[in-house]
N, C-alpha and C positions, 0 to 999 in steps of 0.2 A: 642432231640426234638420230641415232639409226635405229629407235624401237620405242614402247611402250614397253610400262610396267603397273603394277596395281600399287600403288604408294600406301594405302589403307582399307580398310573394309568394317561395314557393322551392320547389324540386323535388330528387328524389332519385329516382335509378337504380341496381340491383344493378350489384357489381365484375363480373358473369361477363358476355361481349360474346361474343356470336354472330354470327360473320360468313355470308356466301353461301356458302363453300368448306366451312365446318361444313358447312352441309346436305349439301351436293351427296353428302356420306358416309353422309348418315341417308334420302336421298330422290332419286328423280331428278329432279335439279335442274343448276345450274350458275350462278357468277357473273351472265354474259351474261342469262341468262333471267330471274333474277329481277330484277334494274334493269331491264330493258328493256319490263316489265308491270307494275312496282310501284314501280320506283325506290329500292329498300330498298339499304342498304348491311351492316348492321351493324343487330344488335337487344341488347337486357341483357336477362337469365335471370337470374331471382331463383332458389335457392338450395331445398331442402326446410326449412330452419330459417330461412325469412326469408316471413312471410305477408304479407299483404293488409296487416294494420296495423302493422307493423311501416315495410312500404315508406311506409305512410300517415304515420303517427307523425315518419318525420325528415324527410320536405318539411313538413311543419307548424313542426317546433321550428326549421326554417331561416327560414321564415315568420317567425317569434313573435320569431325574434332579430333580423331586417331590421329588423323592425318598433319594435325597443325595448319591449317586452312582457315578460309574464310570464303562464303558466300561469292565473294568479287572473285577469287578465283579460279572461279568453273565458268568454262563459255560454251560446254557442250550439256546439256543433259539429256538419258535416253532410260525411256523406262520400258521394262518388257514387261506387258499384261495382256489379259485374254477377258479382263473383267471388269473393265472399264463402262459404265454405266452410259455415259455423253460423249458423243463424237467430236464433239467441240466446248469450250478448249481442252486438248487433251493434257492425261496427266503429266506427263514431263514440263507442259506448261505451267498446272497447280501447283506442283511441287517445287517448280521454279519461284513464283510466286510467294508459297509458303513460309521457303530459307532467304528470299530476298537476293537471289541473282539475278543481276541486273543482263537484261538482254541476252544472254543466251542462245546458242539452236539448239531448239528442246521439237523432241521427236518419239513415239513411242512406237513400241516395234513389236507387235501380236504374230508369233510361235509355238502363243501355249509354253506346253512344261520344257521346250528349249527356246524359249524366249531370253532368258540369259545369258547365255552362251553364244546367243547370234547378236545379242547388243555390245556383248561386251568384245568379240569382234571386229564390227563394226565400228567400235570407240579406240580400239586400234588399231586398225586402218584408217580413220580420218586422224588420229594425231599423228601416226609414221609420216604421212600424206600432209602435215602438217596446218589442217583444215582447224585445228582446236589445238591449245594448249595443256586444260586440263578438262576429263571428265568425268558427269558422274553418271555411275551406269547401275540401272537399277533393277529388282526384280521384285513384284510388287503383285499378289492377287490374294482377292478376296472371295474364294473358291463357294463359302457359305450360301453367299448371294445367288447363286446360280448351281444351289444344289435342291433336287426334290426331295426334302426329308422324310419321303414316308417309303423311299428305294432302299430299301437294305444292299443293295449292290453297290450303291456309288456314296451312299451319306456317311457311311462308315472310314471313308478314305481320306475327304477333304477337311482342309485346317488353311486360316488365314496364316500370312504374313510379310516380310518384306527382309531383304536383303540389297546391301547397296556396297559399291568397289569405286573409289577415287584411281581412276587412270592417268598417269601422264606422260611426257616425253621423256626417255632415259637413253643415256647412252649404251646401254647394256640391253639388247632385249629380253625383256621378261615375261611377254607374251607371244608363246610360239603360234605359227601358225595354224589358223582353223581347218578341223576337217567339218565338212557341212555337206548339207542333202537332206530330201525328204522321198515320199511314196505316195505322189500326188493322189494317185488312183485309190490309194487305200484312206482316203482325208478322213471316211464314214466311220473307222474303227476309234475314233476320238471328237466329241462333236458338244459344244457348246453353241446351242440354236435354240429357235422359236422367238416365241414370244407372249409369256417371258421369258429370257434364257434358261435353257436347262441343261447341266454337264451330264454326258452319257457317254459308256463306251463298252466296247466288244472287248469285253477282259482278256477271253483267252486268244483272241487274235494280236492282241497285245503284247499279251507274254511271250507268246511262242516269236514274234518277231523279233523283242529286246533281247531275248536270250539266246537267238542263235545267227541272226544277222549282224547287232550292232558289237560282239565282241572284235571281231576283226576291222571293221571303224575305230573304235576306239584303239586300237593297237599301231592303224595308220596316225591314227594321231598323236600317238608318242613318236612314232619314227618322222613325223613332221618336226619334231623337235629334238631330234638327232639321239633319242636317248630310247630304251630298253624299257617295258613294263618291270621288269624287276629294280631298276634303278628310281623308281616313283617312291613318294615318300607316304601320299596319300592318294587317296581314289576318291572324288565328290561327285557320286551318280547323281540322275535327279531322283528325288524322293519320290516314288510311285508307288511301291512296297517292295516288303524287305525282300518277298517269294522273288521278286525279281533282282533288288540289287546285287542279293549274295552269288546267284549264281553266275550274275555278269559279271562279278569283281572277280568272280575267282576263274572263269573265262575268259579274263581277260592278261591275266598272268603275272599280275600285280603283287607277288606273295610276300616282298618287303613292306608293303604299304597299309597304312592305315584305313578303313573303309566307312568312310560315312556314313551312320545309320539311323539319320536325325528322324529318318520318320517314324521311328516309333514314340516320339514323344509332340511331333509337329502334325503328322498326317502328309497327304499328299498336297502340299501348299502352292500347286505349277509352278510359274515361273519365280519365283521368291526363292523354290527349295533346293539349288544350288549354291545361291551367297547367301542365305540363310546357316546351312550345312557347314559352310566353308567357314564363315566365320567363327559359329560357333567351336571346331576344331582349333583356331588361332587361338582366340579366349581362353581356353583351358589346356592350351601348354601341348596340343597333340602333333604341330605340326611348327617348324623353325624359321626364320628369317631365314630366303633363299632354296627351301626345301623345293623340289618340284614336285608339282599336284596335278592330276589329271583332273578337269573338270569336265562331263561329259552328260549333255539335255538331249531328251528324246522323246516325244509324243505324240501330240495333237500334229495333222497332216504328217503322221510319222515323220517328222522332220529330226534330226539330230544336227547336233554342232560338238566338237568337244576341242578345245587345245590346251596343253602343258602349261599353266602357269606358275611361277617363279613366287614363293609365300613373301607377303608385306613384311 
């Protein structure tokens, strides 16, 4: 086999939905305000009996059933979170556990809101490498946990949930090469600390970085995959808000493509809200078997990852 390709994909959201009018009761906030800076509509709030792997656990077994699968045949699992409560055992081990694959190398891989994007990577270069047959690559945080609700700046943004991608060997590659990097020195403008943990960041140092550095990233990363931002079929930013997606999709030159704008009804979910996003464009007919998609994470320790994937 000379590559990897994503065989299936599926996502899962808690039942509880958080709308603008919620807040405006917990915060000073209001409808108006928070679309008109974030564009957020509506976020899901996981639950005190519903964790990290739990939410991990059923976008995977959605995954594993797209896919025609079975537990026995995954030996790799990798879950990207930043919100993992216990250091030990971590979730890709839970989740292992959960669906009942047996033995496995389960590994999780903390990047924040391109935790995705560097796992699922990572998931192929160890199958090309031929280290695993098949894996599942997951994106999984429970942002609530480690948000201060009485912050009108940050509480208005986050929304749990998960997303997960079955990788395996294809003779075709269908996972082009990653572009990756972070801005070690600037780790402060994104910070999930203390104790108890609390998610904070430098908004505007934020923005003005995603919008005027990572367009050209993201455009080497179509030319890592021999192809054209106009020749994209879709664009899966990470969901951070919309002030920033819109102007990096369209910085980016993408003008044939579809643009992902899940977080106005998910929130900023980190590393979940790229195969979150993704999926849900599959689900609803937006994007084709074979279509190429740019998927492209960027945030915490300004880190980004993006490569061209080839749709399930």
């Amino acid at each position: 086999m000379n590559g990897s390709r994503i065989a299936a994909v599926g996502h899962y959201q808690p039942a509880k939905v958080l709308t603008n009018e919620d807040l405006a009761g917990l915060v000073d906030t209001s409808d108006e305000w928070i679309r008109s800076r974030v564009g957020i509509r509506t976020r899901h709030i996981a639950g005190p009996d519903e964790p990290v792997d739990e939410l991990a656990a059923h976008a995977a077994a959605k995954a594993l059933a797209t896919a025609g699968l079975t537990p026995g045949d995954i030996d790799l699992v990798l879950v990207a979170t930043s919100t993992a409560v216990d250091r030990s055992p971590n979730m890709a081990a839970r989740v292992a556990a959960r669906l009942g694959i047996p033995s496995p190398a389960a590994m999780d891989v903390n990047v924040v809101c391109a935790g995705f994007t560097h796992a699922l990577a990572t998931a192929d270069h160890t199958v090309r490498a031929g280290g695993a047959r098949r894996a599942l690559v997951i994106g999984a945080d429970k942002m609530s946990e480690v948000t201060d609700w009485s912050d009108r700046t940050t509480c208005v943004l986050v929304g749990d949930g998960a997303g997960a991608a079955v990788v395996e060997a294809s003779e075709e590659p269908g996972i082009a090469p990653v572009l990756w990097g972070s801005v070690p020195e600037m780790g402060h403008a994104v910070r999930i600390e203390g104790q108890p943990a609390r998610f904070a960041q430098e908004g505007q140092s934020v923005y003005r970085w995603a919008t005027t550095r990572l367009p050209p990233l993201a455009r080497q990363a179509c030319e890592r995959a021999g192809l054209a931002p106009e020749d994209l079929a879709a664009v899966v930013l990470h969901q951070a808000n919309l002030r920033i997606i819109e102007p990096l999709a369209e910085k980016i030159g993408a003008v044939n493509a579809v643009v992902a704008r899940d977080v106005t009804e998910s929130g900023n979910t980190s590393a979940a809200s790229i195969p979150l996003a993704f999926s849900k464009l599959i689900e609803r007919g937006a994007v084709s078997t074979g279509d190429p998609v740019l998927l492209f994470g960027f945030g915490g320790n300004l880190s980004y990852a993006g490569q061209v994937v080839r749709c399930p």
